[in-house]
Every structure is written in C-alpha cells, then in structure tokens.
C-alpha positions as CSV (number, residue, x, y, z in Angstrom):
1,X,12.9,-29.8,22.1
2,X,16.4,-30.4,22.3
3,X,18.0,-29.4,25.4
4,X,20.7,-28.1,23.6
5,X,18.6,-26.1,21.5
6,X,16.9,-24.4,24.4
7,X,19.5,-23.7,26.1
8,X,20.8,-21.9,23.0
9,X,17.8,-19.4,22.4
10,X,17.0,-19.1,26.5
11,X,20.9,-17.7,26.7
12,X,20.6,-16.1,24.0
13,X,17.2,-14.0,25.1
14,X,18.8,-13.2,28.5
15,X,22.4,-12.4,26.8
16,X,20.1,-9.3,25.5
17,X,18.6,-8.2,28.4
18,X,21.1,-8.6,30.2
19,X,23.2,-6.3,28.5
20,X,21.0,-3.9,27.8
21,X,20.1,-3.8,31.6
22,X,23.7,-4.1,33.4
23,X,25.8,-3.1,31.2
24,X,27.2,0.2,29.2
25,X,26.3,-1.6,25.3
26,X,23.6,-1.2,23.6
27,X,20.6,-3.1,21.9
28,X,22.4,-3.0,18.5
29,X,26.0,-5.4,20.4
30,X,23.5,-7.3,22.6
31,X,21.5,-8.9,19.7
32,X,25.1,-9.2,17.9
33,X,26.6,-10.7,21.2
34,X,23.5,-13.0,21.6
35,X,23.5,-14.0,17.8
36,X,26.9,-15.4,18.6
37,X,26.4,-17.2,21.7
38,X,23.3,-18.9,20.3
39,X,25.3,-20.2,17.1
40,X,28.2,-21.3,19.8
41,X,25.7,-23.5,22.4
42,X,24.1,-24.3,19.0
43,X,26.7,-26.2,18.2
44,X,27.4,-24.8,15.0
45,X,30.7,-23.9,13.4
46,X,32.5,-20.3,13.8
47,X,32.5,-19.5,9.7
48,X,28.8,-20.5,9.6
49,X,27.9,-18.4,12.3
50,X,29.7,-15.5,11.5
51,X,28.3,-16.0,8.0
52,X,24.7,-16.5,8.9
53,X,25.1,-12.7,10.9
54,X,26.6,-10.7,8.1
55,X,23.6,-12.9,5.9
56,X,21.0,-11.7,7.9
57,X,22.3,-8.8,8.7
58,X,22.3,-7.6,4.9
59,X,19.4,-9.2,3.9
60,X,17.3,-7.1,6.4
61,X,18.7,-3.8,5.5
62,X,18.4,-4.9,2.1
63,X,15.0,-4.7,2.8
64,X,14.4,-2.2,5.2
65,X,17.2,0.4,5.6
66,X,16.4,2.7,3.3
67,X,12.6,3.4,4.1
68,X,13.4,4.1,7.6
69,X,16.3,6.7,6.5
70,X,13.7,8.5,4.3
71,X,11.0,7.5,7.0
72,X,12.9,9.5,9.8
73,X,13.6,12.4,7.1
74,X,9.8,13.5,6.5
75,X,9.3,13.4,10.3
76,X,11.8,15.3,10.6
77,X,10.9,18.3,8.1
78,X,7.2,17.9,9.5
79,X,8.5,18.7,12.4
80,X,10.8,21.4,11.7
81,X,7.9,23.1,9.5
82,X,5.5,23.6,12.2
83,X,3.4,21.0,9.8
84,X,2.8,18.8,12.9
85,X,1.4,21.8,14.8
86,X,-0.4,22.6,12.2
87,X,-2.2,19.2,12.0
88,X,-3.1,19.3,16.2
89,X,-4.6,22.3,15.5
90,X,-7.0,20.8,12.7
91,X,-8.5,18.0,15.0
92,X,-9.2,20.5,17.9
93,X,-11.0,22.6,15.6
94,X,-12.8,19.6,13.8
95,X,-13.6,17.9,17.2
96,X,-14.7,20.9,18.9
97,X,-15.7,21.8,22.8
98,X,-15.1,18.7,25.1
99,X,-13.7,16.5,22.7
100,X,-10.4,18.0,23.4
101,X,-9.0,14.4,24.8
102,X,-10.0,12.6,21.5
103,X,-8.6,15.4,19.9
104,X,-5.6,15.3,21.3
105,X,-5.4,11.6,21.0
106,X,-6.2,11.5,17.2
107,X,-3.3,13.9,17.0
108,X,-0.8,11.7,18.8
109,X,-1.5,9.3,16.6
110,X,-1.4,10.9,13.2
111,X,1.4,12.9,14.2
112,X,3.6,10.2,15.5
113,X,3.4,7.7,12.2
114,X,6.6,9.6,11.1
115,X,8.1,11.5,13.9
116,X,9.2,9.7,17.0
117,X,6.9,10.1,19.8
118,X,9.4,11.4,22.2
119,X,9.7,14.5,20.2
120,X,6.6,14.3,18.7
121,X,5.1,14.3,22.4
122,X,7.5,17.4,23.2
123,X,6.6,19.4,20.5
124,X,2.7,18.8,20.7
125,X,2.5,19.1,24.7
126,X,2.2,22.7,24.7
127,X,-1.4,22.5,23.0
128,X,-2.1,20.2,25.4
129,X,-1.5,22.8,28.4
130,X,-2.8,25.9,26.0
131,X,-6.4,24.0,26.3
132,X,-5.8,22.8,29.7
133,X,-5.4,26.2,30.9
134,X,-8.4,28.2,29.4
135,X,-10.5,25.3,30.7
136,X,-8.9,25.4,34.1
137,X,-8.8,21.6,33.9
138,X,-8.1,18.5,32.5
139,X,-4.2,18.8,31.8
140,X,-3.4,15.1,32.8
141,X,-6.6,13.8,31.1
142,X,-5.4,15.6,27.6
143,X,-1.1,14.9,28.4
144,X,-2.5,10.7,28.5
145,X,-4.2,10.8,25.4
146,X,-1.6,12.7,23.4
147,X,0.9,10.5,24.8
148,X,-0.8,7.3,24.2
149,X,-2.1,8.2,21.0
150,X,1.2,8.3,19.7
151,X,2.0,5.0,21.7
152,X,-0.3,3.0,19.3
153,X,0.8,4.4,15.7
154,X,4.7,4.6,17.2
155,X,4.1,0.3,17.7
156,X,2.0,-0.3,15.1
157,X,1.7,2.0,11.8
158,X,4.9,2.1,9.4
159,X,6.9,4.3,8.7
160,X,7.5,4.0,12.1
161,X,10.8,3.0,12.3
162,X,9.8,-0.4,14.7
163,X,7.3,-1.7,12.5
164,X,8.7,-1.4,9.8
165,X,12.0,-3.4,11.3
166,X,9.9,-6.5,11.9
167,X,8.2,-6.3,8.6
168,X,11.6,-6.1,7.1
169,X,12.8,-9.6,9.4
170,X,9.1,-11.1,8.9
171,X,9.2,-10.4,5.1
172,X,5.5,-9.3,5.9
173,X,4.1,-6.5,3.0
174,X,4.5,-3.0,4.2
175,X,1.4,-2.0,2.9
176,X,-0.4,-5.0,5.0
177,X,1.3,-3.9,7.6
178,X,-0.2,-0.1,7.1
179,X,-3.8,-1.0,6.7
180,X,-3.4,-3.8,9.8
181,X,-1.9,-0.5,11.9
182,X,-4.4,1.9,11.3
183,X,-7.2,-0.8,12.0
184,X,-5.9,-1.4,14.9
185,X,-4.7,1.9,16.2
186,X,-8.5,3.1,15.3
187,X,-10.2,0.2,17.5
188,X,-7.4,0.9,20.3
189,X,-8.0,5.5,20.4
190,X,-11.7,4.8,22.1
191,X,-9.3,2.9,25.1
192,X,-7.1,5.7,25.3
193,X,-9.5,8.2,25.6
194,X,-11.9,6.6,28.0
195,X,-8.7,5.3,30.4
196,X,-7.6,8.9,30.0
197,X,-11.1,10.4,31.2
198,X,-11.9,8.0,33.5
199,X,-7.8,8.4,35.5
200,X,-7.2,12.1,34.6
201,X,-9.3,14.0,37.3
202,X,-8.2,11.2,39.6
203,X,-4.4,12.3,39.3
204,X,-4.8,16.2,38.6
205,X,-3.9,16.7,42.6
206,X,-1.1,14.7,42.4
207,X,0.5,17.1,39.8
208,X,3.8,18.5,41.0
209,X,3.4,22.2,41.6
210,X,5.9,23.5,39.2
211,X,4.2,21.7,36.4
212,X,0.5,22.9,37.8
213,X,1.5,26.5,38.4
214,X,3.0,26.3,34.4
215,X,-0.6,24.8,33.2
216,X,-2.9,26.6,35.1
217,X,-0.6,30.1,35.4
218,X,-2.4,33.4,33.9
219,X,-3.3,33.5,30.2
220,X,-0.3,35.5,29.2
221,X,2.0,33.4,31.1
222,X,4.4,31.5,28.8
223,X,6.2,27.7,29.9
224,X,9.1,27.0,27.8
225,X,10.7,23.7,27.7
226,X,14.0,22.6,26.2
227,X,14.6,19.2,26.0
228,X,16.8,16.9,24.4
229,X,14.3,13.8,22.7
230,X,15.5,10.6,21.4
231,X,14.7,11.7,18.2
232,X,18.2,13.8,18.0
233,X,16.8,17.1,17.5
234,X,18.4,20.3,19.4
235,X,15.5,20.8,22.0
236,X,12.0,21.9,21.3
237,X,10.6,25.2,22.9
238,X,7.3,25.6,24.0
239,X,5.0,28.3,23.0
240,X,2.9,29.3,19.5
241,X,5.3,32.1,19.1
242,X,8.9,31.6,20.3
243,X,10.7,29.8,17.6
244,X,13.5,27.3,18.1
245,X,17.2,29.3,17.1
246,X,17.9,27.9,13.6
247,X,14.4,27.0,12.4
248,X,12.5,29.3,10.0
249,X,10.0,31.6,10.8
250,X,6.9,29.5,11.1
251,X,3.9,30.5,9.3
252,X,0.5,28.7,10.8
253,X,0.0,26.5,7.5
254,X,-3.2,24.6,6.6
255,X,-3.8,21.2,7.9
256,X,-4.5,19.8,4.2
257,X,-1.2,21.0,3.5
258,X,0.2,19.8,6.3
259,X,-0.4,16.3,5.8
260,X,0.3,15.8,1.8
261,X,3.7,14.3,2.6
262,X,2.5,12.4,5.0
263,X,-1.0,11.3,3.3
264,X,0.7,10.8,-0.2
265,X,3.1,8.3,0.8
266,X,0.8,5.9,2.9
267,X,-2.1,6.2,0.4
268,X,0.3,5.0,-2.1
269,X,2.0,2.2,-0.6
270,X,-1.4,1.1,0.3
271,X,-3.1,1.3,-3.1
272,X,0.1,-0.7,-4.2
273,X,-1.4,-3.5,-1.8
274,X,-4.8,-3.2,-2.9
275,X,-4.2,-3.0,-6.1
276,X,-1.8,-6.2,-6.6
277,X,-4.5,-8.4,-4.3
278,X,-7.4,-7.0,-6.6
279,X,-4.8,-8.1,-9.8
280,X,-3.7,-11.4,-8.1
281,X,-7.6,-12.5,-7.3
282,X,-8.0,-11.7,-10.9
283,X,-5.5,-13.9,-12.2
284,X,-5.9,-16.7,-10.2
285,X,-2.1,-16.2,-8.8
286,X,-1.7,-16.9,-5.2
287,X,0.6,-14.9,-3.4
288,X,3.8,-17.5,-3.4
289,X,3.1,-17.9,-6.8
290,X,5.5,-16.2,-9.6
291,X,3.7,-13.0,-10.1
292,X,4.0,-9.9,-13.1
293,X,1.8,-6.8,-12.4
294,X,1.0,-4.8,-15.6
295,X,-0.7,-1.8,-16.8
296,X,-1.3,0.3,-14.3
297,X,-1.0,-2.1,-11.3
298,X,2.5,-1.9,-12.5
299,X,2.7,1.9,-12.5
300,X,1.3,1.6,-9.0
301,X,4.0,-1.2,-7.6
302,X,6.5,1.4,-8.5
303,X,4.8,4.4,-7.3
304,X,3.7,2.6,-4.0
305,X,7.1,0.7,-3.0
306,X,7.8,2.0,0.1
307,X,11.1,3.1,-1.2
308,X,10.0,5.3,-3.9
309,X,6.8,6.6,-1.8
310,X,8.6,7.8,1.2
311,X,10.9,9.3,-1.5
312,X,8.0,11.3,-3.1
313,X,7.1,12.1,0.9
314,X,10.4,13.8,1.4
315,X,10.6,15.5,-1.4
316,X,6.9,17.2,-1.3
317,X,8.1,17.8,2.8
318,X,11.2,19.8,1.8
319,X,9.5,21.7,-1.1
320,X,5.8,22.3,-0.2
321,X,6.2,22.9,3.6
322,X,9.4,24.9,3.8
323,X,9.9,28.6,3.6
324,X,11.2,29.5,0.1
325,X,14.4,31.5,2.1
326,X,15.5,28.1,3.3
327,X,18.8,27.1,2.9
328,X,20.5,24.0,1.2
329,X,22.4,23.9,4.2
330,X,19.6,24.1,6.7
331,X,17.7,21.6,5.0
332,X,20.7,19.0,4.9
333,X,21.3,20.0,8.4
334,X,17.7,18.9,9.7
335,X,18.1,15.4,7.3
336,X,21.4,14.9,9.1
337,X,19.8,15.1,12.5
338,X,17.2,12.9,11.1
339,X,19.7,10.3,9.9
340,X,21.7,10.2,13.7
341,X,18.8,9.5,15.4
342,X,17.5,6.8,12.6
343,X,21.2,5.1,13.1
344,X,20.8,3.0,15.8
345,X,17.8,1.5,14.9
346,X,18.7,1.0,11.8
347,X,21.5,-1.0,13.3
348,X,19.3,-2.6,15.5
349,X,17.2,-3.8,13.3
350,X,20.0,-5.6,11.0
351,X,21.5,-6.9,14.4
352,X,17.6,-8.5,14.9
353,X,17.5,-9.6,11.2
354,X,21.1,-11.6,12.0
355,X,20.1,-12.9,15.5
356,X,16.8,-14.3,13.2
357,X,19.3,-15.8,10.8
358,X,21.4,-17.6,13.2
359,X,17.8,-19.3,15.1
360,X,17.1,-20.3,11.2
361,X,20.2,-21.8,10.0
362,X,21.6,-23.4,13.7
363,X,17.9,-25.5,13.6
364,X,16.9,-23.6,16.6
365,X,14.0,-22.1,15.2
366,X,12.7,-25.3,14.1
367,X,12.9,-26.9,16.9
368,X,11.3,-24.3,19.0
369,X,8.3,-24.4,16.3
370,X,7.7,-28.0,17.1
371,X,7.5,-27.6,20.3
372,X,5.4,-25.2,19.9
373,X,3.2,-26.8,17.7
374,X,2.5,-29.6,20.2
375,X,1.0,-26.8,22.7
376,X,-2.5,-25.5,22.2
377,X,-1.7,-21.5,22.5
378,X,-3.1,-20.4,19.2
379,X,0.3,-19.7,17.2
380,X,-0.1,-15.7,16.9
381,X,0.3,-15.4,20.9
382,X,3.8,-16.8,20.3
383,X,5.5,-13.4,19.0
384,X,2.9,-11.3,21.1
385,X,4.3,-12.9,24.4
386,X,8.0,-12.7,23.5
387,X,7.6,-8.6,22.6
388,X,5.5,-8.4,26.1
389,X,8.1,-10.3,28.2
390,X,10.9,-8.3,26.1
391,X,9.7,-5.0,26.9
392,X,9.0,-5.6,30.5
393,X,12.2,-6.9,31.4
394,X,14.2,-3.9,29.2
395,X,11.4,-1.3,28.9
396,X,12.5,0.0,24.8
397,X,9.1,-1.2,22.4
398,X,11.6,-1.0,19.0
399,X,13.7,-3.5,21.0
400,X,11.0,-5.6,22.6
401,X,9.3,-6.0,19.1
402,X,12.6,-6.5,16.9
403,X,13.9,-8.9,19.1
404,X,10.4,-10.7,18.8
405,X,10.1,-10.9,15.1
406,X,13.9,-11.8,15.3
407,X,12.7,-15.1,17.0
408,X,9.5,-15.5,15.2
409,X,10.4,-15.8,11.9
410,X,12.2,-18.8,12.0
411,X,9.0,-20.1,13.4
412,X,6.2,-18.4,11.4
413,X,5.5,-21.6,9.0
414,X,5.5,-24.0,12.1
415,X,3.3,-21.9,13.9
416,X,0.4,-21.4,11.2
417,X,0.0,-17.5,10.9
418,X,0.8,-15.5,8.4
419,X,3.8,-13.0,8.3
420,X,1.6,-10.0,8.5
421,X,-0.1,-11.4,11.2
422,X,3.1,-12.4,13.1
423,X,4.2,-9.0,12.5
424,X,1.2,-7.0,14.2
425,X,1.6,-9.5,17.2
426,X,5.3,-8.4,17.8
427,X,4.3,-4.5,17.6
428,X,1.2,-4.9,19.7
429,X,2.7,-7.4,22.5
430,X,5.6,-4.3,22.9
431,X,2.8,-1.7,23.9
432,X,2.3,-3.2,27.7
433,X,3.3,-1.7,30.9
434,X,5.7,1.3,30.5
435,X,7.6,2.2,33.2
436,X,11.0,3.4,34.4
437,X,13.2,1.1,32.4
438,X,11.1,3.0,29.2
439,X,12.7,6.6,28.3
440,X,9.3,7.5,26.9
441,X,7.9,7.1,30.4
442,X,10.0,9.7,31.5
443,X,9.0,12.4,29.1
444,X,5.7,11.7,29.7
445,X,5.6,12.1,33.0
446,X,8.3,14.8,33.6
447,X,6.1,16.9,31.4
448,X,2.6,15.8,32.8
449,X,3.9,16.7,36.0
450,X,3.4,12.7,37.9
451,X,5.5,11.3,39.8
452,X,5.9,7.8,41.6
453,X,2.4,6.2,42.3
454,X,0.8,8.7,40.2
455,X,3.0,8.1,37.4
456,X,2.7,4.3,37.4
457,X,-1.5,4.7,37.7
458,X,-1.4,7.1,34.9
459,X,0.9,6.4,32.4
460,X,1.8,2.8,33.0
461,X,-2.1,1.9,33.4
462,X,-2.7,3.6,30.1
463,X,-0.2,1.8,27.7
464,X,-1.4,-1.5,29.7
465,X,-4.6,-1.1,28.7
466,X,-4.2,-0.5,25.1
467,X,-1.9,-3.3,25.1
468,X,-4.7,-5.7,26.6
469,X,-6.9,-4.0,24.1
470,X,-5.3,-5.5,21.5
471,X,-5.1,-9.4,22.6
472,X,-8.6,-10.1,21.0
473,X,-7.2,-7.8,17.8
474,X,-4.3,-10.0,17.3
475,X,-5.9,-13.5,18.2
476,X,-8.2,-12.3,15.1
477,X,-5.9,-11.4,13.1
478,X,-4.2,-14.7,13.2
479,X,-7.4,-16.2,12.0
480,X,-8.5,-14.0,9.1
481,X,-5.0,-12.5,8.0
C-alpha cells in the first residue's frame, strides 16, 4: 500500500480518537476533522475534499435520517406509556419461577430495539430489584442480563439508531440487517444468561451497601432513582406506582398491546425483504440487476420501507398506547425530547457517511482493499476488528461501529463479503469489553451496585463474552450472506 495512503487513513483513525479522548469535541467534529486531514495527506485538492464531505454527508442522511428520527420517536412514546413495562412484565410471567434471568434478558433485548439502552436499562431496573428482593437473591445475576440483553439488540437489531447508521453508509438492506440481528441476538441471549448465572452469586458481596440495603430492604420499602440517561429524557423514577411529573397516569396495559408499534413496523420491513427475494428468485433478477416489484410485492415495498413502517409505528405508539386526556403539547413535547437525543447521532452518522466518502474518492479505500486482499484474514474480520479496536480505545459502540462501516465501505467489493454482512461485522465487533471510557458502563454499574474489580468481572466480562460469542456468527455470515 502506498505509504502515503496509510499514512492518510492511520491519521485519520487516531485524529478520532484522539479527539474524542483528549479533547472537549465530539464524535460528530472528529470524523469531520479526520475526513479532512485524510483528504489533505491524501493528497487531494481542497474543493474535492470539501465536496466529497458535503457528498457523503447527504447521501447518508438521504438514506438514513429519517428512520432514526421516527426510530427514536416510538421508543420514546413506549417508554413514556409504561408499554415497555408492560412488555418486562409479560416475559416474567411467560418464563415463570427461576427463569427470572432469561426473563429479564429477553426483555432487555426486546425492549431496547427502540429505546436506548441507557434509559431503557433505567426504567426496567426496578423489576429487576422487585424480583431480586422477594427472592432474597440474585440482584446482580438479573441487573447482567437486563443490561446485556439490551447490549446485543442496541448493536445489532435496527431501528437502533447504530445499526441502522452503518446500513445507511454500507447501503446494506434494512430488512437484512433486521432478520441478521435478531439471528444473532437470539444465538448470543443463552451467553448472557449463562455468564450472568455463572458471575452473579460470585459478585453479590461485592455489592455496595447502599445499593444492597435498596434491593434487599423490607417489602414495602420503596428505591427511587432519578437519573439523567443519554437518551434525553427528564429522569426516570423507580417504583410500579410513583409516576414521573409530566407523564400520564399509567395504566398497567397488555403486553400484546404493548408491542403493536413495535411488532408492526419490524414485521413489515421484514416481509418487504422476503417478499422482494421470493419475487426476485422468481424472476430470475439478481439483486444489481434493474428491478420492478408488482402486485402486491409492490404494496408491500411501500408498506415495509423503513420510512413508511416506522411511520405507521409512531403513529399506532401515539394513538393506541396513550391516554385519551393526552395533550397535543405533551405528545410533541416527548417527540421533541426524542428528536435531541437522536441529534447527535444523526450527525454522527452523516459525519461517518463523509469520512467514507473521502477514503472512496482520495483512492484510499482502494488501496487499503488490496492490501488487504493479499492477506489471508477472511475479509469479514476486516470491519469486525476496526469496530473492536474503535471501541476499546474510545469506549461509545454507535461510534466504534460508524466509524467502522465508515472505513469499510470503500473496501466491501475488494474484500469479498456482502454489504449486509460487512454491516453485522461492524455492530458485532463494537460489543467487546465495556469499561470506563463507555457511559453505559456507568449506569450499569452505578445501579447494580459494583464497583472497581467487581465492576470490570461483571459487566466488562459480560459484553466480552457476547462479543467473542459472535466471531464464529460473523465469520459465517461472511460465507452464506
């Protein structure tokens, strides 16, 4: 590879973390800041650069921006509604006695598709220490598994707002992307739970006593918890019957109910898929090929864009799960929280869609593809590595996997794998090692009560686990996808 080349993409890897490390910016103006300097060592000229950002830059919110507005919007109302409450519930009661861990880690998955884990994990802890304390035990066991649960559909499941960045700079389908999620966050939950059983009694002495005398106080005692979450909502309280000021009165709704704008949107986006593979094998029409659905697989590419979908979401969310007495005001209120806290990744995501531009157009990423292509690493371990070696050195996953894809997909036809592939390989190399550099980490712990040692045994062994879970998952998903 040209040494010039490299040198291009190694400072432009290390302007990020760099910045996001020691200095006051952010993610969104170090992938900006690094899309420049690589165009600069690149040797390319100042107007191409500049116009290969603003190219990518659109093009990826072209793609993308809107599904994670509306995305963010449903989670929002589901959480607002008591709806995700509502579906925790459900798995406890399906699972029954002493399957509370895979209970609560098939709730932290489900629950965390559309809401962001940090306030997803907030708002679902309190069933967690509910169980916990009529059992007497177990309260780390249940807090790992809710918290990894929504780890792996957080990385890997769209609408997640991640996910579905780097399918926007991969150009890999949505509805792939879906099915390839789920698949893998249902091999990945047996991980979670078994790491969880297997380390929870170890840690449940090193509890901090504050947290332990919460948990394991009398019956009637209550633990409430505000908290401000990434997610930009006001705080969530603790507790099946305090509610938070502002929200409305919260009716305990049923689970079926619960999940219709969360089910209806994903089982059409994903019947869209099906449908146009079952209509293309048909046909004879490969997928690069020029390609007109009709009849109903028309109705259904419609209907299952993610664009309309998430639509049809949002609008079910707002109508089926809220009080009738709430107000147009409250309602745009809650989107408007939901909107800030989509902004920056939003942003960050075009700023990885121009920093992917730049590789393409200043010949960097096809250089770097081969050079790859010379090695013998099977080409899928190319993006996974990137998003591991990302996220350890600046601890955010929507980072680690944006700026991945943002470097893979100049390099996805050199390296031999598919887009969709590519794409699972970003989101499931960003999964490994959490620790203090990862905000989640901290609301994890702070509310499981670890600290230090403890912490790192629990919670960052967890998420590494999972994440070596899913190396055989993505090396066969580079073959067969």
């Amino acid at each position: 590879m040209d040494l010039q080349l490299l040198a291009a993409l190694v400072l432009g890897i290390g302007a990020i973390v760099l910045i996001v490390l020691r200095t006051r910016l952010d993610a969104f103006v170090a992938l900006l800041i690094a899309a420049l300097l690589t165009g600069f060592v690149a040797g390319a000229p100042v107007t191409d650069i500049l116009g290969s950002i603003t190219d990518g830059f659109g093009s990826t919110m072209g793609a993308i921006g809107i599904v994670i507005g509306l995305g963010v919007g449903v989670g929002k109302i589901l959480e607002v509604s008591g709806a995700a409450d509502a579906l925790a519930r459900a798995f406890v009661r399906a699972l029954g006695k002493d399957r509370e861990p895979w209970a609560m880690a098939g709730t932290g998955a489900l629950v965390s598709i559309p809401v962001f884990c940090d306030s997803g994990y907030v708002i679902m802890n309190p069933l967690a220490r509910s169980i916990a304390r009529r059992k007497r035990a177990g309260y780390v066991t249940l807090a790992l598994a809710l918290g990894c649960g929504m780890t792996l559909t957080h990385h890997l499941v769209p609408p997640t707002p991640g996910p579905l960045g780097v399918a926007g700079i991969l150009g890999a389908d949505v509805g792939g992307m879906i099915l390839t999620g789920l698949i893998f966050s249902v091999v990945l939950l047996p991980i979670v739970v078994l790491y969880a059983k297997w380390m929870g009694p170890r840690l449940e002495e090193h509890v901090l006593p504050n947290v332990k005398a919460e948990v394991y106080g009398s019956a009637t005692s209550r633990s409430t918890v505000v908290t401000g979450g990434s997610a930009g909502d006001g705080g969530s309280v603790a507790g099946d019957e305090t509610e938070e000021a502002g929200e409305p009165q919260r009716k305990r709704m049923s689970a079926w109910l619960a999940s219709l704008p969360l089910l209806v949107p994903l089982l059409l986006i994903v019947a869209n898929t099906v449908a146009e593979a079952v209509d293309r094998s048909a046909k004879g029409v490969l997928s690069g090929d020029d390609y007109t659905p009709s009849g109903v697989v028309a109705v259904l590419s419609f209907v299952g864009s993610p664009v309309v979908a998430l639509l049809i979401g949002l609008v079910l969310a707002v109508y089926v799960l809220l009080p009738r007495v709430t107000t147009r005001n409250q309602v745009a209120d809650w989107l408007s929280q939901a909107a800030s806290s989509a902004g920056l990744i939003i942003l960050i995501t075009g700023a990885g869609g121009a920093f992917g531009q730049v590789l393409r157009d200043t010949g960097v990423g096809d250089a770097l593809a081969e050079t790859i292509a010379s090695w013998s690493l099977p080409g899928v371990l190319v993006p996974f590595l990137i998003a591991t070696l990302v996220r350890l050195a600046q601890g955010s996953g929507t980072v680690a996997m944006i700026t991945a894809a943002s470097v893979t997909a100049p390099l996805v036809a050199g390296l031999g794998v598919s887009p969709l592939a590519a794409a699972v390989a970003c989101c499931a190399g960003s999964m490994v090692f959490s620790y203090f550099n990862d905000s989640y980490f901290w609301v994890v712990t702070r509310f499981t009560g670890l600290d230090g040692a403890a912490a790192i045994r629990g919670w960052s062994g967890i998420t590494t686990a999972v994440w070596l879970g899913s190396l055989p998952l993505v090396l066969l998903a580079g073959a067969v996808l």
